[in-house]
Every structure is written in structure tokens, then in C-alpha cells.
C-alpha positions as CSV (number, residue, x, y, z in Angstrom):
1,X,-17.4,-0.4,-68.7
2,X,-14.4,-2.9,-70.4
3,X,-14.3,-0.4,-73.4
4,X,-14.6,3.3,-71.6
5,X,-11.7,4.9,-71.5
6,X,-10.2,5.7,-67.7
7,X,-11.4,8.7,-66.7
8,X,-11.7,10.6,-63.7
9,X,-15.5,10.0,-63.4
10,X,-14.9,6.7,-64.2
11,X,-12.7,6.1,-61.4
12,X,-14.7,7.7,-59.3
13,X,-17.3,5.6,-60.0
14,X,-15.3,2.7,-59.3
15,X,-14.2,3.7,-56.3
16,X,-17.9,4.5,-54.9
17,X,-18.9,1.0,-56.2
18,X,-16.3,-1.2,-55.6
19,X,-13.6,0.1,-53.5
20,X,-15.5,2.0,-50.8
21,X,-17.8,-0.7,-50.0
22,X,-15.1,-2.8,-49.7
23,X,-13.5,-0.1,-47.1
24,X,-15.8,0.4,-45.2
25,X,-16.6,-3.4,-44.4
26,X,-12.4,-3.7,-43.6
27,X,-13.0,-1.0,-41.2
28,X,-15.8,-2.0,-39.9
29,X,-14.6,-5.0,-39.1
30,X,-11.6,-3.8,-37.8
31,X,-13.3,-1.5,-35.6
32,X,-15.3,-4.3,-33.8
33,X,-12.4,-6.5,-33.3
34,X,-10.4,-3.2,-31.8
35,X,-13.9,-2.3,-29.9
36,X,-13.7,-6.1,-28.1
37,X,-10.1,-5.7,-27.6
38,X,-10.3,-2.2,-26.0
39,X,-13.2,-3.8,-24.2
40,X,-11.0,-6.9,-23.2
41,X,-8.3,-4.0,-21.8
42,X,-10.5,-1.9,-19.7
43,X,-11.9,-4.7,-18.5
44,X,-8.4,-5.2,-17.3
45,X,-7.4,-2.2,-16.2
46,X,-10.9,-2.2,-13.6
47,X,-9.6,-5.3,-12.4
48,X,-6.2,-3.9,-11.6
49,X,-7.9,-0.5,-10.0
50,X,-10.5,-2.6,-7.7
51,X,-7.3,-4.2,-6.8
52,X,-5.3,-1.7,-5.8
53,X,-7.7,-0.2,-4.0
54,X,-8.2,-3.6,-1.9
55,X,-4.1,-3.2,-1.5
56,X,-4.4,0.6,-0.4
57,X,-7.0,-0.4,2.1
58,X,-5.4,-3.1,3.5
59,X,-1.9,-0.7,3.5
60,X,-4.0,1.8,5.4
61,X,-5.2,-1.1,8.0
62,X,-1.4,-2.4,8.2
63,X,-0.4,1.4,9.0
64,X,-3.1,2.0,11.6
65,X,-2.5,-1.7,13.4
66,X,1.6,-0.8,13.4
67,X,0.5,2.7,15.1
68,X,-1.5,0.9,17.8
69,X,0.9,-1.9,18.3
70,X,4.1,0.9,18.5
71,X,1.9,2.7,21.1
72,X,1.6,-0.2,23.3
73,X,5.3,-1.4,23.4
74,X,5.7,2.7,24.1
75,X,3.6,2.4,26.9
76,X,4.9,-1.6,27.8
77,X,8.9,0.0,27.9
78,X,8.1,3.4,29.9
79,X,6.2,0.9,32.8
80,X,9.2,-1.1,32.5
81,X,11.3,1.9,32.8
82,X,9.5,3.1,36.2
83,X,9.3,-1.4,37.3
84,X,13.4,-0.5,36.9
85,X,13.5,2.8,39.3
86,X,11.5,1.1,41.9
87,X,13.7,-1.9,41.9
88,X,16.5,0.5,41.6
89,X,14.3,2.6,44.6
90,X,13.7,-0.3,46.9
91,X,17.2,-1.6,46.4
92,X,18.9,2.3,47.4
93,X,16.6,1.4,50.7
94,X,17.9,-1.8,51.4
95,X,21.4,-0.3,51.4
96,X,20.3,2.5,53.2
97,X,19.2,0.3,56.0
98,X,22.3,-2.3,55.9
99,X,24.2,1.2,56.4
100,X,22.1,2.2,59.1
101,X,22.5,-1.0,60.8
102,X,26.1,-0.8,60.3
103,X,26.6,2.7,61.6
104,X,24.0,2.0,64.7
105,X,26.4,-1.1,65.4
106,X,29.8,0.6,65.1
107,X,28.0,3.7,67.5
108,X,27.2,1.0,69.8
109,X,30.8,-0.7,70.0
110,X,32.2,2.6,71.0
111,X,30.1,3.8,73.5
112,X,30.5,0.4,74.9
């Protein structure tokens, strides 16, 4: 081979022989480092997902419990609201009465 001239068949023969052997071990190695790496990501990246799906569920469950916990002071502030117009109520009576008491006793002065 040292004292054949370079010619096209000849470097294509030494490209099948030594160069594309050589190639396709570079690649092939390369490919099974990428193939752990990729591996290594997605691996990852299910980690995350599983993650934010335990986040979203717990978001949900936050949302829900807020709901019920608005609903209740709702109902807590419009039974305080009627508590305040019976006070209000019961206090209007008690006036009511003082005034009645009043007037009764001023009605009784003058026919006296």
C-alpha cells in the first residue's frame, strides 16, 4: 500500500478500513454517553412532573379548604349581623317602654 499511488479507490479503501471503523466506534460511543445523559434528564424531568402534580393537588385542596373556610365566616358575619338587629331590636324596646313610662307618668301628673 506504501508504494500505490493515491487514488480514489485507494482512499476509498482506506476510509472503509480505517477511518469508518474508527467512526463509527466515536459515535457509538458518543451515542451511549448522550443515551445515559438523555436518560439522566428525563429522568429529571418525571421527577419535576410527579412534582408538580403533588403541587397542583395540594393548590386544588388549598382552593377548596379557602372556599369552605370563606363560606363559614360568610355565614359567622350575616348571624352576627342579625345578633346586632336584635340587640339593636331589643334595645328600640327598651326605649320604647322608658317612653311609655314617661308619657304614662306625665298623663298621670296632669290629670292629677
Amino acid at each position: 500500500m506504501a508504494n500505490e499511488p493515491v487514488t480514489l479507490s485507494v482512499l476509498a479503501a482506506f476510509h472503509r478500513e480505517v477511518i469508518l471503523p474508527d467512526m463509527r466506534r466515536v459515535v457509538g460511543e458518543l451515542r451511549d454517553e448522550m443515551s445515559g445523559r438523555f436518560d439522566d434528564v428525563d429522568g429529571h424531568f418525571n421527577a419535576i412532573y410527579k412534582r408538580f402534580d403533588r403541587l397542583e393537588t395540594e393548590y386544588q385542596m388549598l382552593v377548596a379548604g379557602l372556599r369552605r373556610v370563606e363560606e363559614r365566616l360568610d355565614a359567622l358575619v350575616t348571624t352576627q349581623q342579625k345578633f346586632a338587629l336584635r340587640s339593636e331590636l331589643q334595645e328600640l324596646k327598651s326605649r320604647v317602654d322608658i317612653l311609655q313610662q314617661q308619657i304614662q307618668a306625665i298623663e298621670e301628673r296632669l290629670e292629677s
